[in-house]
Backbone as a chain_set.jsonl record, in Angstrom:
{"seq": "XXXXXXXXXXXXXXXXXXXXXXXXXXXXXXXXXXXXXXXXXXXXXXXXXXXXXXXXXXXXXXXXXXXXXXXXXXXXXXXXXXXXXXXXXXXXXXXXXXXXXXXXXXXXXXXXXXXXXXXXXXXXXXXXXXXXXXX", "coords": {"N": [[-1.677, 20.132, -11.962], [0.711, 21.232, -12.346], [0.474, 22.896, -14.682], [-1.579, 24.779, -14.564], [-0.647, 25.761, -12.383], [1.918, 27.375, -14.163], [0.593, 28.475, -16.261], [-1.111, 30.537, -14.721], [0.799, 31.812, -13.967], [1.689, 33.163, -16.765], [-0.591, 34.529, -16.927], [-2.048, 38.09, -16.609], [-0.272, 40.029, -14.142], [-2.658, 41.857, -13.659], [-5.258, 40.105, -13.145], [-4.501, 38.454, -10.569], [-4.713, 39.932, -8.819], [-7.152, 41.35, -8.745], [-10.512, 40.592, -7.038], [-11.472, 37.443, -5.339], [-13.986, 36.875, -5.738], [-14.53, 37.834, -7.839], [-13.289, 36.53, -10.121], [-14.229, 33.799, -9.606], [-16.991, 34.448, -9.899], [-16.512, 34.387, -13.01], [-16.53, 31.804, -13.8], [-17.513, 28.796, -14.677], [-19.985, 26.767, -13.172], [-18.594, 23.901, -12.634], [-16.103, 24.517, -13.11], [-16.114, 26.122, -10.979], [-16.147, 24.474, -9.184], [-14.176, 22.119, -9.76], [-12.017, 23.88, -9.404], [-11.854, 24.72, -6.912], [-11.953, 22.218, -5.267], [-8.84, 21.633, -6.421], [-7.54, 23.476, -5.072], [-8.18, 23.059, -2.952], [-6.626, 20.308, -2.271], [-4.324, 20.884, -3.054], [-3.37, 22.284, -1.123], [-3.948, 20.935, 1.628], [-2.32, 18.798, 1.028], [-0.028, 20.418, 1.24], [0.106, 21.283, 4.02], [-0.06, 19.185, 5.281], [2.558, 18.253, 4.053], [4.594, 20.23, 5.256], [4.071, 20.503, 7.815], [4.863, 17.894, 8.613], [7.272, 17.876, 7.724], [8.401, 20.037, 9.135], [8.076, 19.048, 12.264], [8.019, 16.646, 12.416], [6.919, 13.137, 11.235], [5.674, 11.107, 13.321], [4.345, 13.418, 14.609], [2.7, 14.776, 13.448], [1.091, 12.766, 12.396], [-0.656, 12.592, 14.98], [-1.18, 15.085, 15.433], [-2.982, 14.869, 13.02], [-4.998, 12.654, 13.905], [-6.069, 13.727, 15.919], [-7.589, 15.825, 14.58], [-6.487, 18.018, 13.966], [-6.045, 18.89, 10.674], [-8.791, 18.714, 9.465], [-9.266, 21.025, 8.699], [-7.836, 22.277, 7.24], [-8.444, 23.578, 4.997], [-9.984, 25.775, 5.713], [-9.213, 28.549, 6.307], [-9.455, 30.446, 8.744], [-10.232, 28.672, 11.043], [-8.935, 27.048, 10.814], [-6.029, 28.076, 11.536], [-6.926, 29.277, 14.168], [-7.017, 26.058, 15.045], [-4.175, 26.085, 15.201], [-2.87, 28.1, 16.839], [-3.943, 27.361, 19.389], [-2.653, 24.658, 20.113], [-0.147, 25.31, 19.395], [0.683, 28.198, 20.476], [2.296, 30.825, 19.565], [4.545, 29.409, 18.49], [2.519, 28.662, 15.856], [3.145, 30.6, 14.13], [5.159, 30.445, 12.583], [4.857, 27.981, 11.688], [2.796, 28.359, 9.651], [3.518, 30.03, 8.429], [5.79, 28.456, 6.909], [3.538, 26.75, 5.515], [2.756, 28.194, 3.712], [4.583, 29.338, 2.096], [5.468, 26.793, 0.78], [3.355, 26.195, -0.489], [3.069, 28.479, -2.229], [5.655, 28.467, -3.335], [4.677, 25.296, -4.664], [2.698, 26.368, -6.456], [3.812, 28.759, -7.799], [4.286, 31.207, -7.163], [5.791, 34.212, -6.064], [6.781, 34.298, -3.524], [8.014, 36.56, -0.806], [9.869, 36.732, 1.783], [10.017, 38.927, 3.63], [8.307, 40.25, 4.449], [5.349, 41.028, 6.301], [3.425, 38.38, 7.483], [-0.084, 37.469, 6.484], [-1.783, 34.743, 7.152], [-4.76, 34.263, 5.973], [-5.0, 35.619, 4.398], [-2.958, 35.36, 2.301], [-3.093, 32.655, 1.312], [-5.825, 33.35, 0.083], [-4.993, 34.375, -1.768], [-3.397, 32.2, -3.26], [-5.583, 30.887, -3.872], [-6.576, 32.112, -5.648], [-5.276, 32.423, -7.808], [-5.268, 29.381, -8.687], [-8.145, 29.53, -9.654], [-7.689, 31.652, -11.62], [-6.355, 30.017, -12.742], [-8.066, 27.95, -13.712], [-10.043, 29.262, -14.807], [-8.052, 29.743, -17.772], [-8.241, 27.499, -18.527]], "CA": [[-1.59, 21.319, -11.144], [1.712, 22.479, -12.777], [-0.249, 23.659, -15.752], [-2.317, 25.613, -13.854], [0.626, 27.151, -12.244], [2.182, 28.167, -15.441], [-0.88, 29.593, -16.949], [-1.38, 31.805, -13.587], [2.383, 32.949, -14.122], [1.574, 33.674, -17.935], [-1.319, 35.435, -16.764], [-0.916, 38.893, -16.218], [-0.685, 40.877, -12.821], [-4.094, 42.629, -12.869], [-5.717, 39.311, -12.929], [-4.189, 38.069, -9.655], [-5.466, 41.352, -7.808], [-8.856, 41.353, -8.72], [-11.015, 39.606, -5.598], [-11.895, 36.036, -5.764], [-15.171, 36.569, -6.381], [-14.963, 38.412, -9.933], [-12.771, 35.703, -10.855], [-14.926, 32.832, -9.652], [-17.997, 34.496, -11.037], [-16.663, 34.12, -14.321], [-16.209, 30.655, -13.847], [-18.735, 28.071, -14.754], [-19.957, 25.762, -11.49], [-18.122, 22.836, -13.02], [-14.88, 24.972, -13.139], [-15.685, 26.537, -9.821], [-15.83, 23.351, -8.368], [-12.701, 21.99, -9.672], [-10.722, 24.81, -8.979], [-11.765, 24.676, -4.985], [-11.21, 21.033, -5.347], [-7.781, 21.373, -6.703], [-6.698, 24.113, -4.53], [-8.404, 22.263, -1.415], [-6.706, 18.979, -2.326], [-2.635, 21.212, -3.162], [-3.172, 22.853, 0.173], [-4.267, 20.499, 2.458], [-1.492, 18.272, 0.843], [0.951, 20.832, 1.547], [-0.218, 21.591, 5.188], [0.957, 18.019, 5.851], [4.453, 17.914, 4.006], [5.149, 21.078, 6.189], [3.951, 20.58, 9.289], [5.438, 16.48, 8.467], [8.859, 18.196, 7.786], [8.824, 20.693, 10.492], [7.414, 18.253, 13.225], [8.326, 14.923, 12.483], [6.079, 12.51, 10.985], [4.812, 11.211, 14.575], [3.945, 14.363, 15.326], [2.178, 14.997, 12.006], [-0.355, 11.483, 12.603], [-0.875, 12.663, 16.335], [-2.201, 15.625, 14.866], [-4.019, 14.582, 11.993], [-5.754, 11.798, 14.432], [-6.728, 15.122, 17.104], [-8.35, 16.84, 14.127], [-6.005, 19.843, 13.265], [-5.855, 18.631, 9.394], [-9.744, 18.345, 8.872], [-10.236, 22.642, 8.584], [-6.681, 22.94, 6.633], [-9.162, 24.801, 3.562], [-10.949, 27.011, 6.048], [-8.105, 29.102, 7.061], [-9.689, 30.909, 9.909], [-9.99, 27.458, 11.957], [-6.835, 26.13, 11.075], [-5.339, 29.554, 12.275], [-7.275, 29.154, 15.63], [-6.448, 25.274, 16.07], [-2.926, 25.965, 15.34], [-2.49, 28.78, 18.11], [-4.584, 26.868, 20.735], [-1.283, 24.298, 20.67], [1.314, 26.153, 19.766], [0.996, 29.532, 20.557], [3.535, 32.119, 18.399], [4.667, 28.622, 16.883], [1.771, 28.863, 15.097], [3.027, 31.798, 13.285], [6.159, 29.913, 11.902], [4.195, 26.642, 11.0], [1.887, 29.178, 8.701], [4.694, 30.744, 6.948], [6.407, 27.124, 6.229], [3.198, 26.417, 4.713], [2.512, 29.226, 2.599], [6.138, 29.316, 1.471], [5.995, 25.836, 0.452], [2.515, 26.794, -0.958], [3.43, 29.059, -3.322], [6.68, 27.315, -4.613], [3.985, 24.76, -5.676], [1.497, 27.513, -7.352], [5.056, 29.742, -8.681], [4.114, 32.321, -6.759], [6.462, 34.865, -5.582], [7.026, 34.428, -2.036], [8.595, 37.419, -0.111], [9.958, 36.009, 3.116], [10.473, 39.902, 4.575], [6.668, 40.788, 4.612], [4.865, 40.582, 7.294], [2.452, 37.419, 6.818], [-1.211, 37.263, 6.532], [-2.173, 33.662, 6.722], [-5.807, 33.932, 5.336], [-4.51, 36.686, 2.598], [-1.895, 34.534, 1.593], [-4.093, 31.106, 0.926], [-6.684, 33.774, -1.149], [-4.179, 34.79, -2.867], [-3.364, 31.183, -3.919], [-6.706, 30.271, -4.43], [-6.763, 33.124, -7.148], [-3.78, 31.157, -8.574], [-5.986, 28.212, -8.996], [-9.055, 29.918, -10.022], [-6.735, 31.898, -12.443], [-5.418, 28.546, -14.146], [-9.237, 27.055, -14.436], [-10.781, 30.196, -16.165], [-7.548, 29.476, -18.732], [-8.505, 26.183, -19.339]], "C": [[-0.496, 22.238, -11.668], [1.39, 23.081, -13.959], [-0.915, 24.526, -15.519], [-1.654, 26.974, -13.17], [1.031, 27.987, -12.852], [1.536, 29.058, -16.06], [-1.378, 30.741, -16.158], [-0.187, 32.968, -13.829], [2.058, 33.61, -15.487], [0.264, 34.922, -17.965], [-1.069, 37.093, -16.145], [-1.341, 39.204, -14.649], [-1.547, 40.881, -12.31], [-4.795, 41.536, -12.007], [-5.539, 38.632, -11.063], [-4.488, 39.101, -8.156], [-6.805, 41.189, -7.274], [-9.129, 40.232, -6.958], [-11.187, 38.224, -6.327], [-13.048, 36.073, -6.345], [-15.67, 37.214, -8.064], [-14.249, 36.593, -10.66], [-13.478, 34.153, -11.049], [-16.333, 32.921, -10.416], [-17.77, 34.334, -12.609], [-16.547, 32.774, -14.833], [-17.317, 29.662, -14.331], [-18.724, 26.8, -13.334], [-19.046, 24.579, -12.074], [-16.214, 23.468, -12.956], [-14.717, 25.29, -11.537], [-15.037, 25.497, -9.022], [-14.283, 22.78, -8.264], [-11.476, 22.74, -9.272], [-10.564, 24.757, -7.144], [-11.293, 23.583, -5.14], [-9.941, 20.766, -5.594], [-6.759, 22.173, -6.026], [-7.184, 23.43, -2.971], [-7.214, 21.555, -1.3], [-4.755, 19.307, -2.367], [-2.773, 21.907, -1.378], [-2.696, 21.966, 1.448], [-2.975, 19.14, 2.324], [0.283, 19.004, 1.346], [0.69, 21.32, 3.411], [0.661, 20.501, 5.641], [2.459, 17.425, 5.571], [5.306, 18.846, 5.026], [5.251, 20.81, 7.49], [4.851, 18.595, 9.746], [6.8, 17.032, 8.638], [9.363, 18.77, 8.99], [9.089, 19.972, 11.883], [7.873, 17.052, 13.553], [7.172, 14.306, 12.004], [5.183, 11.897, 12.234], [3.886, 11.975, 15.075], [2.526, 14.89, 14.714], [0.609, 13.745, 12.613], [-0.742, 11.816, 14.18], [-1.891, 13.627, 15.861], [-3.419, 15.571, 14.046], [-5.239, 13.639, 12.662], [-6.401, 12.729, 15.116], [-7.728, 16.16, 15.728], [-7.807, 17.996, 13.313], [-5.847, 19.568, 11.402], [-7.309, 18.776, 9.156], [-9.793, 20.219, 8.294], [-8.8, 22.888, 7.473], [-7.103, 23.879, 5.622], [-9.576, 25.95, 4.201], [-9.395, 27.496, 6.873], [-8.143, 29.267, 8.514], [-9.479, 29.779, 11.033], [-8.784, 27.167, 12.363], [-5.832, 26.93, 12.262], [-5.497, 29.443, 13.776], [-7.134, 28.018, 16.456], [-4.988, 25.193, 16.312], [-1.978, 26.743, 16.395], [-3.137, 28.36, 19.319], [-3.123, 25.573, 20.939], [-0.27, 24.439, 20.298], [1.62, 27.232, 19.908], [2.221, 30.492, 19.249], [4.193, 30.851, 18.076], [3.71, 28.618, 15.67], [2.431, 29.624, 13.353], [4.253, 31.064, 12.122], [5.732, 28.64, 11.002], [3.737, 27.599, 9.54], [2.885, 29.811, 7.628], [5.194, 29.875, 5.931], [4.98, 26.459, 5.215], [3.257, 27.205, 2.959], [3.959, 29.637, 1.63], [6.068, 27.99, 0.49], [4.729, 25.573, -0.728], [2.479, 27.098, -2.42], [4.413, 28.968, -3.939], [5.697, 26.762, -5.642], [3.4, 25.422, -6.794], [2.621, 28.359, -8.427], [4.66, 31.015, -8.789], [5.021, 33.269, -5.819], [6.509, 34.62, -4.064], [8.098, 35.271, -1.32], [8.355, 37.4, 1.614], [10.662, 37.26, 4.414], [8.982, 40.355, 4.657], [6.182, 40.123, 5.592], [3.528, 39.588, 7.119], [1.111, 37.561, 7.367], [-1.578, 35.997, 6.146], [-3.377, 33.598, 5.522], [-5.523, 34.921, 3.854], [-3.793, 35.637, 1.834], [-2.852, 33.395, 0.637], [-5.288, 31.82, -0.037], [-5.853, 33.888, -2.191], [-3.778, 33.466, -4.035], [-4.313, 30.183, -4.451], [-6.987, 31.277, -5.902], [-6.127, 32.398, -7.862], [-4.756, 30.43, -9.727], [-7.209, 29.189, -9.778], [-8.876, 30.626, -11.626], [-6.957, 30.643, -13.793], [-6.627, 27.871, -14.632], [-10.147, 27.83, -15.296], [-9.361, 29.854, -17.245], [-7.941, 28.391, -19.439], [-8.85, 25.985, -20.324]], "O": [[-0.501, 23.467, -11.605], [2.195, 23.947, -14.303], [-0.948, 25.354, -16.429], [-1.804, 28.195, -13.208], [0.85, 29.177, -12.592], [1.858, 30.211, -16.347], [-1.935, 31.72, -16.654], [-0.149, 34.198, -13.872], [2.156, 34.834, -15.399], [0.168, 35.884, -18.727], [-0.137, 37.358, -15.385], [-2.35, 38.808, -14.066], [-1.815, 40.423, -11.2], [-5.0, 41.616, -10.796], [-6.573, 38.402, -10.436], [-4.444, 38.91, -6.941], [-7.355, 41.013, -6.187], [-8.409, 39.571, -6.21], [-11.075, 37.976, -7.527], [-13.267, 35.427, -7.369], [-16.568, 37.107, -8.899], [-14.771, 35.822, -11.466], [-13.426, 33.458, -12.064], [-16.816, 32.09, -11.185], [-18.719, 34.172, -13.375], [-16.473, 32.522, -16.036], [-18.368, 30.29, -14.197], [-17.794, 26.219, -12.776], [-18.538, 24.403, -10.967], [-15.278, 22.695, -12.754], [-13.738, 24.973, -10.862], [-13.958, 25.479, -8.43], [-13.476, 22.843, -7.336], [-10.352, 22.366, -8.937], [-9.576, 24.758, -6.409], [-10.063, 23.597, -5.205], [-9.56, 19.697, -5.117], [-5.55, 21.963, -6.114], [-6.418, 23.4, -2.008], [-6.511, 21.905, -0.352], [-3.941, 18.483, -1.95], [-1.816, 21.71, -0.629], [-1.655, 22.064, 2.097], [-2.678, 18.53, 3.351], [1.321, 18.417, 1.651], [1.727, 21.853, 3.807], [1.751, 20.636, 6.195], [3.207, 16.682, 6.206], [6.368, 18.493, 5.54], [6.265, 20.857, 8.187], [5.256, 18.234, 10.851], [7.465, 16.7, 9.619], [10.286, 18.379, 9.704], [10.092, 20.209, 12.555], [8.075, 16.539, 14.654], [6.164, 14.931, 12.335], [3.98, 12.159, 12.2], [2.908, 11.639, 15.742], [1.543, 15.295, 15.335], [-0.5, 14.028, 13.068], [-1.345, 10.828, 14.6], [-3.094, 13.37, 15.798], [-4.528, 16.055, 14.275], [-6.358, 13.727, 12.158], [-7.615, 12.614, 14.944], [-8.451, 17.098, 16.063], [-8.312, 18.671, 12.417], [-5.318, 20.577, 10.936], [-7.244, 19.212, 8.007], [-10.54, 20.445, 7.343], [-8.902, 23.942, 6.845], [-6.405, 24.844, 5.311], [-9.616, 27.028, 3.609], [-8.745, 26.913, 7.741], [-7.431, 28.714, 9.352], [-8.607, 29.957, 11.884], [-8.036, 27.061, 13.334], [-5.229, 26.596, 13.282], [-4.547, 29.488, 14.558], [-7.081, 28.046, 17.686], [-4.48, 24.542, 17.225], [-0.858, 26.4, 16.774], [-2.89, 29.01, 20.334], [-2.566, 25.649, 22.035], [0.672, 23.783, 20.742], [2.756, 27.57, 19.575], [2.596, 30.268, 18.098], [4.676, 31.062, 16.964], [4.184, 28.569, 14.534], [2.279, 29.356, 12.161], [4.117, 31.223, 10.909], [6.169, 28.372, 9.883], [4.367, 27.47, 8.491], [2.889, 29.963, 6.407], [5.208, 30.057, 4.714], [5.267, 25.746, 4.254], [3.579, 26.934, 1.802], [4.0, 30.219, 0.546], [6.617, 28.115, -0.604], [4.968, 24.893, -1.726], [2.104, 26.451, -3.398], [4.385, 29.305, -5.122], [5.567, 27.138, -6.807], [3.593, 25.066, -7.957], [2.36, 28.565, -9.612], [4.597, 31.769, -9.76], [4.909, 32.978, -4.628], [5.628, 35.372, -3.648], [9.179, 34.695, -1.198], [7.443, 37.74, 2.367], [11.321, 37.045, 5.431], [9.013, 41.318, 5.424], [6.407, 38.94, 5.848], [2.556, 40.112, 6.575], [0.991, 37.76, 8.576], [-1.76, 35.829, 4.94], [-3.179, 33.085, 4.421], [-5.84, 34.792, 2.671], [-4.196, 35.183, 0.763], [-3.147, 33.485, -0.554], [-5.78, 31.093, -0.899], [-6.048, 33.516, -3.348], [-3.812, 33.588, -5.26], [-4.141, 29.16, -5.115], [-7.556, 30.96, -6.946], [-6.71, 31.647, -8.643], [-4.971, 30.651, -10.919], [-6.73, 29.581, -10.842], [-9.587, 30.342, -12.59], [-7.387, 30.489, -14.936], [-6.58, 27.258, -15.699], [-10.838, 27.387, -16.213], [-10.067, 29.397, -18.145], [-7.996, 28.288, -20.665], [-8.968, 24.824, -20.715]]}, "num_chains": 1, "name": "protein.A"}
């Protein structure tokens, strides 16, 4: 994954603009795949060191047993089970991911912008998508 990173950072700018879908169309299904797969698999890994750190580990397997870990790829869900129990915590959980996120990926993170969960997580799926057209 940290090769992938690197190669996104070496990549330039434009690239990271463009939509997902130019970038995935240029992909071959065997790339697409892996690239969802590898940004599913850093996400959904980082959903749980965050919400583990923030929370407590207890708190973390309470959740994960109730469900809120199965949608961690589909943003929108996540977004909607994470404000059904914690209201405007929500909003802080989402940042701690995406912060912790884009460390992994070595993606700029500007912690005065006002956050867009589901922007954010495209944005780091470009990343990924990025690093598997280099391959």
């Amino acid at each position: 994954m940290m090769v992938m990173a690197v190669r996104a950072r070496e990549s330039s700018s434009a690239d990271l603009h463009g939509s997902s879908e130019s970038v995935s169309a240029s992909l071959s299904p065997d790339q697409r795949f892996a690239a969802e797969k590898a940004f599913s698999s850093v996400l959904v890994s980082t959903v749980r060191e965050a919400v583990g750190n923030a929370l407590g580990h207890n708190v973390l397997e309470i959740l994960t047993s109730k469900g809120l870990l199965d949608d961690a790829s589909n943003s929108r869900e996540f977004d909607r089970k994470l404000q059904s129990l914690f209201g405007n915590g929500a909003a802080v959980l989402e940042r701690i991911v995406v912060k912790d996120l884009n460390r992994k990926l070595g993606i700029r993170y500007d912690s005065e912008a006002r956050l867009d969960y589901e922007k954010s997580l495209e944005t780091a799926k470009e990343v990924c998508f990025v690093g598997s057209r280099l391959k």
